[in-house]
C-alpha positions in Angstrom: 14.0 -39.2 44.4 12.7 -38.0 48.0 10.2 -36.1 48.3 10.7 -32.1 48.0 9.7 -32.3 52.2 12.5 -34.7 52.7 15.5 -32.7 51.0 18.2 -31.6 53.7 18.1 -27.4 53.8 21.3 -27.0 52.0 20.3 -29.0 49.3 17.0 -27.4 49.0 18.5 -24.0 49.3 20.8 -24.8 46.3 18.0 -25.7 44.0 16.1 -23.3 44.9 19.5 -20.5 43.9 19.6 -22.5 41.0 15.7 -22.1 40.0 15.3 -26.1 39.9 12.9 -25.5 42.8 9.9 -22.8 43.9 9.6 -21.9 47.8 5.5 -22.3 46.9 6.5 -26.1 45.7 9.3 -27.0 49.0 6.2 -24.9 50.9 3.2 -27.4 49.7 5.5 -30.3 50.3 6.1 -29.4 53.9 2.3 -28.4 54.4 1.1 -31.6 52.5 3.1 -33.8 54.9 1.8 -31.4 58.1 -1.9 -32.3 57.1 -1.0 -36.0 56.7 0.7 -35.9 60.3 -0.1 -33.4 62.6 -3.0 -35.6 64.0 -0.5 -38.3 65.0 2.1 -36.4 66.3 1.1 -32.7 67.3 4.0 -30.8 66.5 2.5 -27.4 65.6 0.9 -24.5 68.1 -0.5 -22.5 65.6 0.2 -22.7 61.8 -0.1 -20.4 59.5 -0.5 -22.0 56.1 -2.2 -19.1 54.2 0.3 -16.4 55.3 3.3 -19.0 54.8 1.9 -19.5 51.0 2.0 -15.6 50.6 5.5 -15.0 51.6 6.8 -17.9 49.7 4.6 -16.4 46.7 6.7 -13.2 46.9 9.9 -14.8 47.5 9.6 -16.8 44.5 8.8 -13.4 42.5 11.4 -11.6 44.0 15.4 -11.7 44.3 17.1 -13.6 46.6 17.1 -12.4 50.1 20.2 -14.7 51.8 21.1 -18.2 53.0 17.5 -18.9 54.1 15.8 -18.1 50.9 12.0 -19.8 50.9 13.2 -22.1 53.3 10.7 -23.1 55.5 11.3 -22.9 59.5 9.7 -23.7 62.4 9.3 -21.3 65.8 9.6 -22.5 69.2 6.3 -21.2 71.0 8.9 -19.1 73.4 9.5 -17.1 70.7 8.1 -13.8 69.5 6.4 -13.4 66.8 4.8 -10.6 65.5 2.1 -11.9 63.0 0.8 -15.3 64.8 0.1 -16.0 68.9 2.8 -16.5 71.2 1.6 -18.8 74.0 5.0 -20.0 75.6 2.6 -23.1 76.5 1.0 -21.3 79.2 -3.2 -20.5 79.4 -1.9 -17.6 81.1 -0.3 -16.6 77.8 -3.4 -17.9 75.4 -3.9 -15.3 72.6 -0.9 -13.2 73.3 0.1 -11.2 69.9 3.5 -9.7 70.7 4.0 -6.6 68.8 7.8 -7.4 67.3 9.2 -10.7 66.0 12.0 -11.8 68.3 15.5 -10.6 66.9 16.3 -14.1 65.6 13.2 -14.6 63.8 13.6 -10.6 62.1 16.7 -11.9 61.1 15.6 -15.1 59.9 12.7 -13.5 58.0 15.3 -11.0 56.6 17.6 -13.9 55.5 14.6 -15.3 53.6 12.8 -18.1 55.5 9.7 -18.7 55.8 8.0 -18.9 58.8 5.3 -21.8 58.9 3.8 -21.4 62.1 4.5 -22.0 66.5 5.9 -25.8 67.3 4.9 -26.5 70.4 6.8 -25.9 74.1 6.4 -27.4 77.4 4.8 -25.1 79.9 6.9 -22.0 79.8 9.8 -24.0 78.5 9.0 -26.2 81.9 8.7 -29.9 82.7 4.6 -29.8 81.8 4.3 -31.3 78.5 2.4 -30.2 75.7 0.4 -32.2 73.1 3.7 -33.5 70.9 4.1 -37.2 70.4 7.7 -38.6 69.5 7.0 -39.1 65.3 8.9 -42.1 65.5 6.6 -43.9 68.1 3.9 -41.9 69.5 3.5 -43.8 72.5 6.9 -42.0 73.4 8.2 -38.8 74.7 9.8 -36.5 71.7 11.8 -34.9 74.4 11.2 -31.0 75.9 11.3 -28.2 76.1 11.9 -27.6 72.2 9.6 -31.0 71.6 7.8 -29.7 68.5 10.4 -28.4 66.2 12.1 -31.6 67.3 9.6 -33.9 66.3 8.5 -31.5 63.1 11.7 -31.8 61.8 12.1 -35.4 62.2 8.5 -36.0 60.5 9.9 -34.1 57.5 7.4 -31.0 58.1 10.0 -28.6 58.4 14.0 -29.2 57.5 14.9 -27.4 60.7 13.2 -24.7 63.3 14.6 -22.5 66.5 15.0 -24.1 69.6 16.0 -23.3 72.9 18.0 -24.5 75.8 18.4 -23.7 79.6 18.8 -27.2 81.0 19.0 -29.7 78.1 16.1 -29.1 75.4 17.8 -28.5 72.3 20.2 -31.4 72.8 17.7 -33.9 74.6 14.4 -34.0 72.0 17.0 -34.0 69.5 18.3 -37.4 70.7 15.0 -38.5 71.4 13.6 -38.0 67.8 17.3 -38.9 66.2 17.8 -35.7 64.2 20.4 -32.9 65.0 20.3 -30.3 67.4 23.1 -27.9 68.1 22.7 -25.3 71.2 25.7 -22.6 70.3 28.4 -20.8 72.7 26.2 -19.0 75.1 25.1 -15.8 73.5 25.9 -16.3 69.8 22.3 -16.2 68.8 20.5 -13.3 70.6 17.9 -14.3 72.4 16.0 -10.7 73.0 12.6 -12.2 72.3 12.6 -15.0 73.9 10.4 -15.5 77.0 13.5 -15.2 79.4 14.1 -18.1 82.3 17.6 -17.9 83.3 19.8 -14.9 82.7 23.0 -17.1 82.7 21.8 -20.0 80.7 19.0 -19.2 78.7 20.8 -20.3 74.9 18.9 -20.1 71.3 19.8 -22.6 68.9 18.5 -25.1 66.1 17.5 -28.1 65.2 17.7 -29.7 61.9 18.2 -33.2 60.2 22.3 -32.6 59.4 25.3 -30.9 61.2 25.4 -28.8 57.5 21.7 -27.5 57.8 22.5 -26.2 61.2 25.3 -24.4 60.4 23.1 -23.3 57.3 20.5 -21.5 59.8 23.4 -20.5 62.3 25.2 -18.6 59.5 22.6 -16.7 58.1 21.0 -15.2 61.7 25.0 -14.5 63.1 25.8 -13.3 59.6 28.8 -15.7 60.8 29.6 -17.0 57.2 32.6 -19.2 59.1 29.4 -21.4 60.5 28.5 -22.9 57.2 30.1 -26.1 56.9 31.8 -25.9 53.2 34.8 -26.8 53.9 37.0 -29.9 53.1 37.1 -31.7 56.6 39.8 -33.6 58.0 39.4 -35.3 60.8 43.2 -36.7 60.7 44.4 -34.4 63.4 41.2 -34.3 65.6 42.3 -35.1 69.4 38.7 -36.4 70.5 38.4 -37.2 74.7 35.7 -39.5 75.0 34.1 -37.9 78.5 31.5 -40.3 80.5 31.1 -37.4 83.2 30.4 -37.9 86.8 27.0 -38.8 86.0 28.1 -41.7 84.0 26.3 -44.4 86.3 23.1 -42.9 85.7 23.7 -43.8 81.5 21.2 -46.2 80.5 22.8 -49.8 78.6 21.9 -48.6 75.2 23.6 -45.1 76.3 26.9 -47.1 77.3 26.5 -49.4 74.2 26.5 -46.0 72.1 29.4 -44.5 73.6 31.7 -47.5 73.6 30.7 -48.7 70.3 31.8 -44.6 69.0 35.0 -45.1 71.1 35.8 -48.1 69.2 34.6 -47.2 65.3 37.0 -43.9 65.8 39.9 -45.4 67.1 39.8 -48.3 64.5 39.7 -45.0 61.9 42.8 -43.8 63.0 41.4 -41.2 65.2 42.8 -40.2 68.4 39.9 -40.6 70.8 40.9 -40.9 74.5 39.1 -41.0 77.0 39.0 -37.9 79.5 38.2 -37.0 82.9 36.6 -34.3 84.5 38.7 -33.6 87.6 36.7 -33.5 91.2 35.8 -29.8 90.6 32.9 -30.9 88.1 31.2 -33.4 90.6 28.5 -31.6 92.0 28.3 -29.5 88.9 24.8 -30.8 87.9 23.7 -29.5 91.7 25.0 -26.2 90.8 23.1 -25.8 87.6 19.9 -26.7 89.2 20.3 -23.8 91.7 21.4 -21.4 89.4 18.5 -22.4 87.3 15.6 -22.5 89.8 17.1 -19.0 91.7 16.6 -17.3 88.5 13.6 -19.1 86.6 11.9 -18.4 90.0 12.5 -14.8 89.6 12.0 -14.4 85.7 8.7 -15.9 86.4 8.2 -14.4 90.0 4.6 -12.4 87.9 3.4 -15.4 86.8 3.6 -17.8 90.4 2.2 -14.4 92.4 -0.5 -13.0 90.1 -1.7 -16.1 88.1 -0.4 -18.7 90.2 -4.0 -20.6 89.5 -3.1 -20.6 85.9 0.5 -22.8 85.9 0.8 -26.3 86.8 1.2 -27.9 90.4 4.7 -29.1 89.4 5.6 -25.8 87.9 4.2 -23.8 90.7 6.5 -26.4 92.8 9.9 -25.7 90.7 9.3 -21.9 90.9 8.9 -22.1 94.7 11.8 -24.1 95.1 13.9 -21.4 93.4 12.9 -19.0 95.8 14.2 -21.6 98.9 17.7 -21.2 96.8 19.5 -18.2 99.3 21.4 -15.8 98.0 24.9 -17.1 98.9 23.7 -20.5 97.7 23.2 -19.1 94.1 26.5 -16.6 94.6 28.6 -19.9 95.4 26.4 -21.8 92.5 28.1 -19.6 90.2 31.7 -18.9 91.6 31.2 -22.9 91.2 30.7 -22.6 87.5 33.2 -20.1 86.9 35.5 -21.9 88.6 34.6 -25.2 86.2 34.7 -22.7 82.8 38.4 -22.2 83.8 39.0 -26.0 84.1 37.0 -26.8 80.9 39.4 -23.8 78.9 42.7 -25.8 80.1 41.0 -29.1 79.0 40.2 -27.8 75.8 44.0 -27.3 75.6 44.7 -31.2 75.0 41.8 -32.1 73.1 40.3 -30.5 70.7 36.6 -31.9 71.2 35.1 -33.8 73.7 32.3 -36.5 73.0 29.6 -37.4 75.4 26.0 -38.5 76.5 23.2 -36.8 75.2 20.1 -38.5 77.1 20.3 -40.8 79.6 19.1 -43.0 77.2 16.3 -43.8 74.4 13.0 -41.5 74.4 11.5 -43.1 77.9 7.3 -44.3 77.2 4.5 -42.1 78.1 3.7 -38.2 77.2 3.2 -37.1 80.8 6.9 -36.4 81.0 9.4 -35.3 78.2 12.6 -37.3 79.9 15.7 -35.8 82.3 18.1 -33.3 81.2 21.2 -34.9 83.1 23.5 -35.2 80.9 23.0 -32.0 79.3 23.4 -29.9 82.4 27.0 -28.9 82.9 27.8 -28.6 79.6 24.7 -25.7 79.1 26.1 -24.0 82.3 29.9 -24.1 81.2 28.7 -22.2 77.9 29.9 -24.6 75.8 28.7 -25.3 72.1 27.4 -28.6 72.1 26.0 -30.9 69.2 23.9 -34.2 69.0 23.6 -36.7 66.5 21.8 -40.3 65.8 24.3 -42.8 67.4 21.9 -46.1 67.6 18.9 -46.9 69.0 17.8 -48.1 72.1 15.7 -51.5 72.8 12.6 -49.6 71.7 13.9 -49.1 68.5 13.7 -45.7 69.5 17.5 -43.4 68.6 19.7 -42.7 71.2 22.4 -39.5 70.7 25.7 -38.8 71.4 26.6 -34.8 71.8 30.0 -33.7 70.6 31.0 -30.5 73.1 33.6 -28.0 71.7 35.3 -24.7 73.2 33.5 -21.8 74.3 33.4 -19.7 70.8 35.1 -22.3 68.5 31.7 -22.8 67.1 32.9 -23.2 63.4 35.3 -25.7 64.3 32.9 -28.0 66.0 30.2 -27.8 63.3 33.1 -28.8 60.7 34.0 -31.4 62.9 30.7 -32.9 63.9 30.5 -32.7 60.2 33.2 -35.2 59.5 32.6 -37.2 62.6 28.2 -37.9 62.4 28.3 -40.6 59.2 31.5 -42.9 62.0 29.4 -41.8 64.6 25.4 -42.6 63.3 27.3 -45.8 61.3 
């Protein structure tokens, strides 16, 4: 039997319904593992073990409270919370007690979980790393911005945790650390909370070990019970377009090796997968997102480069004041760009119903003075799409490499059911 720390969230949730299983007893489990751990791979900003142990305590004397009940959960350092520091990875920030919980975590807290403490972020949800190692080689990146819910939940601390994404880190650490991580249609989480970067892309989300525990965590903050996957899945009549994307000759060999290697495995299933291309319209894409990102992130942060400008990084000082260099009808054509793609996609989505593509360029890269580069995950976060990773190999490190599976904007349910069906052809 595995370990009480090692038991998927839907699994633990069930015993827990049943009364085979205390929150205190999942709780220790996680904590035990956190003390063994936390040394070697630094997942966790602040933790709170004795206020964890008290809420459990009372859960376990109480009735149940929802899908979440005594699950324990993991908070990206960007989010509020309103009994432990927020830092959002920043000295600027060191200290700071917000006085609410972000809406996500209330509702998460109200669904039953059990916050265990801050994982860390990169600076300000930047490209300045923080202290996490990958858990599955520590001489490794785990990914950013969301890199210590990533690697908590892939060391077994936590069974999943919030994550966010304005570029690519939900999707990327989750690759990098070979668990799942699923960034929603834009908007379905709230995100009023959340240290904002970019208006139009800033998107909350989760990561977790299995396609079921995120849509687990998703159901119970949305109150969208059509998110849980408990349904019989049939992948029979799934029309799958297997997209390489324009950045395709920046994919790393183990990268191409995953995707043609899932090309092959479904199609000797039975399964329609096809490949699909974006039309011209997507090609410069990725340049878009950048400039919508940096126009805004410069102005979301525009306090923090002008008053305690000696308190961020050189490179983030640098990003914020190339964001400002982005000119107004740069940024206004940066997004009649994406809206203009966002119709495209919608037809696409007319001939297939899901499209699968690369996650990470490749395999976590070596070194912690960089957490890797969101390419691949660009366009899809600016198109507002619902996007899913899981394990599809592993690189010549030894090291996982993902493939994401991209559904419509707001056919959430669907894609979970069908990431579902497809992860076990797709992890092999």
């Amino acid at each position: 039997m595995n370990p009480l720390n090692e038991l998927s969230a839907v699994e633990a949730a069930s015993r827990i319904e049943r009364g085979e299983l205390t929150s205190e007893a999942l709780l220790r489990a996680c904590l035990d593992r956190i003390s063994a751990r936390e040394t070697v791979v630094g997942a966790w900003q602040h933790l709170d073990a004795e206020g964890a142990l008290v809420r459990a305590r009372t859960l376990d004397r109480g009735p149940r409270r929802g899908l979440l009940h005594g699950l324990p959960i993991a908070v990206k350092d960007l989010v509020d919370t309103a009994d432990m520091p927020t830092e959002y990875g920043s000295p600027i920030y060191a200290g700071h007690r917000p006085v609410a919980d972000a809406s996500c975590v209330a509702m998460a807290r109200r669904a039953g979980a059990v916050v265990v403490g801050k994982s860390v972020t990169t600076e300000i949800a930047n490209y300045t790393p923080g202290k996490t190692a990958n858990p599955r080689n520590p001489a490794h990146t785990p990914g950013g911005s969301s890199s210590g819910t990533a690697a908590a939940v892939a060391d077994h601390m936590v069974p999943f945790g919030f994550a966010t994404q304005t570029a690519g880190s939900i999707i990327r650490p989750a690759a990098f650390c070979g668990v799942v991580g699923y960034k929603p249609t834009f908007g379905l989480i709230p995100r009023a909370g959340a240290k904002p970067l970019s208006d139009t892309l800033d998107t909350m989300g989760v990561i977790a070990r299995s396609v079921e525990d995120c849509g687990l965590f998703a159901a119970a903050i949305t109150g969208r019970e059509a998110l849980r996957v408990t349904r019989a899945n049939s992948r029979a009549s799934l029309r799958i377009g297997m997209c390489r994307t324009h950045e395709w000759p920046q994919a790393q060999p183990e990268t191409v090796e995953a995707f043609e290697r899932a090309t092959g495995r479904l199609s000797k299933q039975g399964l329609r997968a096809v490949e699909a291309t974006l039309s011209k319209e997507f090609a410069g894409l990725v340049a878009s997102q950048i400039d919508i990102m940096g126009y805004e992130m410069a102005r979301s942060l525009a306090w923090e480069r002008f008053e305690r400008g000696d308190k961020l990084s050189e490179r983030l000082r640098g990003v914020l004041d190339a964001g400002w260099q982005v000119a107004n009808a740069r940024y206004d054509e940066a997004q009649a760009h994406a809206a203009r793609c966002r119709a495209a996609i919608a037809d696409m989505f007319r001939e297939y119903d899901l499209l699968i593509a690369p996650a990470a360029l490749g395999e976590a890269p070596k070194g912690l003075a960089a957490t890797g580069d969101p390419l691949f995950c660009r366009i899809w976060t600016l198109l507002h799409l619902p996007c899913i990773t899981v394990p599809a190999g592993v690189g010549p490190n030894g090291l996982p490499v993902g493939l994401q599976i991209i559904g419509r904007a707001g056919d959430d349910a669907r894609l979970l059911e069908a990431a579902a069906a497809l992860a076990p052809t797709l992890t092999g």
